[in-house]
N, C-alpha and C positions, 0 to 999 in steps of 0.2 A: 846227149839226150836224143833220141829217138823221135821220130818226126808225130806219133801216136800216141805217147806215152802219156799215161798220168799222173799229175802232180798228186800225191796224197797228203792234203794239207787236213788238218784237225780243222774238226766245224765248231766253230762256235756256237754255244750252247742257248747263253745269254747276256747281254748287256749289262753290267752294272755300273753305276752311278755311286761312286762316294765325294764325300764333302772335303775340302781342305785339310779335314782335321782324321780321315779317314772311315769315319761312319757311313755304312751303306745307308743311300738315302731312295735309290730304286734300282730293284731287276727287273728287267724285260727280256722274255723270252726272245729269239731271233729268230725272224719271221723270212729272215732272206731279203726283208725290200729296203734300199737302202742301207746298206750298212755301216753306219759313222767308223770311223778311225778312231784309233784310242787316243785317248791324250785329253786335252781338258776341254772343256765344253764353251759356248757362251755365255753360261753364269758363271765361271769358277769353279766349276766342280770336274770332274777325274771320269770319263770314261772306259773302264775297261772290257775287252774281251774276255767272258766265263766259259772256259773249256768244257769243264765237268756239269755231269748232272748236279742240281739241286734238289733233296729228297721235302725237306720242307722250307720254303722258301718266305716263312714270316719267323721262324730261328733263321736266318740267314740275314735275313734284314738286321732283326733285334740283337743278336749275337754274336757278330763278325764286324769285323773291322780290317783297315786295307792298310796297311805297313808297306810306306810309299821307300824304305830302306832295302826290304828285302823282296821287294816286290811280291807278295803271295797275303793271299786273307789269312787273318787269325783268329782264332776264337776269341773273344770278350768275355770278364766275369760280365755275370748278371747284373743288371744294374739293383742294387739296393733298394731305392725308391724313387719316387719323382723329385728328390730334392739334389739332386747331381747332374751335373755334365760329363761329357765324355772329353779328356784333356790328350789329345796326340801327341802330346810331348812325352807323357813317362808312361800312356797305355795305361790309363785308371780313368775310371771315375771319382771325380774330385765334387765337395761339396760345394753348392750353392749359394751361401753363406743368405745373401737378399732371401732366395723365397725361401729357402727354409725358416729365418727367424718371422716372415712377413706368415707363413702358417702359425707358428709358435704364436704372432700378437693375435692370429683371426680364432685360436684354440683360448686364445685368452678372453678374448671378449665375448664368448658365445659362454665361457665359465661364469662370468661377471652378471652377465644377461641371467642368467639360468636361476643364479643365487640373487639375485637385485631381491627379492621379495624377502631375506633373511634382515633388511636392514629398513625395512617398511615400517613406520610408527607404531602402526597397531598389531604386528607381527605376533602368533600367538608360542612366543618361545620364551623358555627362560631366557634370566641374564646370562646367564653362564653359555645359551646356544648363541647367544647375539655375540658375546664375545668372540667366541670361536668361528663365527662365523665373518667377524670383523679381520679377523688375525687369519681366516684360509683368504679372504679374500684380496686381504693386501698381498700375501706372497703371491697370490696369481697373478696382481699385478708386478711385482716383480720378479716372478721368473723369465721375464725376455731378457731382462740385463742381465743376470743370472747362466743365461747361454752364449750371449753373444760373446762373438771372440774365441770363446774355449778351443772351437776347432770340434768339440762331439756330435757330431752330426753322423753317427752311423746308422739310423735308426730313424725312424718316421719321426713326428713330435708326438702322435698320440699314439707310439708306443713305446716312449719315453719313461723309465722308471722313476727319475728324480721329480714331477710334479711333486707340488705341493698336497703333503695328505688331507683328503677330504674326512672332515668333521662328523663323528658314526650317526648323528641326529639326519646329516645330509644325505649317506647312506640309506637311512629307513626310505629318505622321501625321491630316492632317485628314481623312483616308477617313471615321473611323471618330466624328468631332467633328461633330453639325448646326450648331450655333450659330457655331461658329469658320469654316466653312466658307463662310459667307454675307461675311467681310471678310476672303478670301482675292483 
């Protein structure tokens, strides 16, 4: 090597930051001052050197993940909803199983709330809507058991096709219902 010569090394672009589990958790441009080493930080988490441009960098965050096998980012499916985690083991998001069923009870009780006035004394309904309204309202309380376990959790809970069918009398009155109104 030549007493003048220059090294032409690739400039690092940006900083990022993934988690143990390979989720990008921050990019930061490189500013030039100070420049960490790669390797893991002082919380645990993976610093690497990003060569390349980033065209949008909140798809990069939400969409990429860091495959600590082959060393290179990958794209990510989409995440379905907020009821998944991202699993580094087999590169999926897997479901939640706690907060997904913990929405299912919070969908259930705002149903219960909504209709409470179907089962009020002086209620101005036939028999026949009191019944029906007896009988939707027990299956809403039991459709958490009804899910738990299964593993279906592809899908939000409220937009879940199996609820329990709302009663046509409750229908008419869902002007005035927000929760019941979303699985009409």
């Amino acid at each position: 090597m030549e007493e003048n010569e220059i090294i032409d090394e690739p400039f690092v672009q940006y900083l990022v930051t993934v988690g143990p589990d390979g989720r990008v958790i921050s990019v930061v441009f490189n500013n030039d001052i100070d420049l960490p080493n790669e390797g893991l930080d002082s919380e645990g988490n993976t610093v690497i050197h990003y060569y390349d441009d980033i065209d949008d960098l909140a798809d990069f965050v939400g969409n990429q993940y860091y495959d600590f096998d082959s060393e290179e980012f990958i794209a990510s499916p989409s995440k379905p909803h907020q009821y998944v985690t991202w699993d580094s083991s087999s590169n999926t998001w897997v479901p939640n199983e706690d907060s997904y069923l913990s929405a299912i009870r919070g969908v259930t009780v705002s149903l219960l709330k909504e209709t409470d006035w179907c089962v009020l004394p002086d209620v101005p309904l036939s028999t026949e809507e009191i019944s029906e309204a007896k009988t939707f309202r027990q299956e809403v309380r039991d459709y958490p058991e009804l899910v738990q376990g299964k593993g279906d959790y592809e899908v939000p809970p409220s937009e879940r096709t199996d609820w329990p069918a709302v009663p046509d009398f409750l229908k008419a009155a869902s002007n005035n219902l927000r929760v019941l109104t979303q699985f009409l």
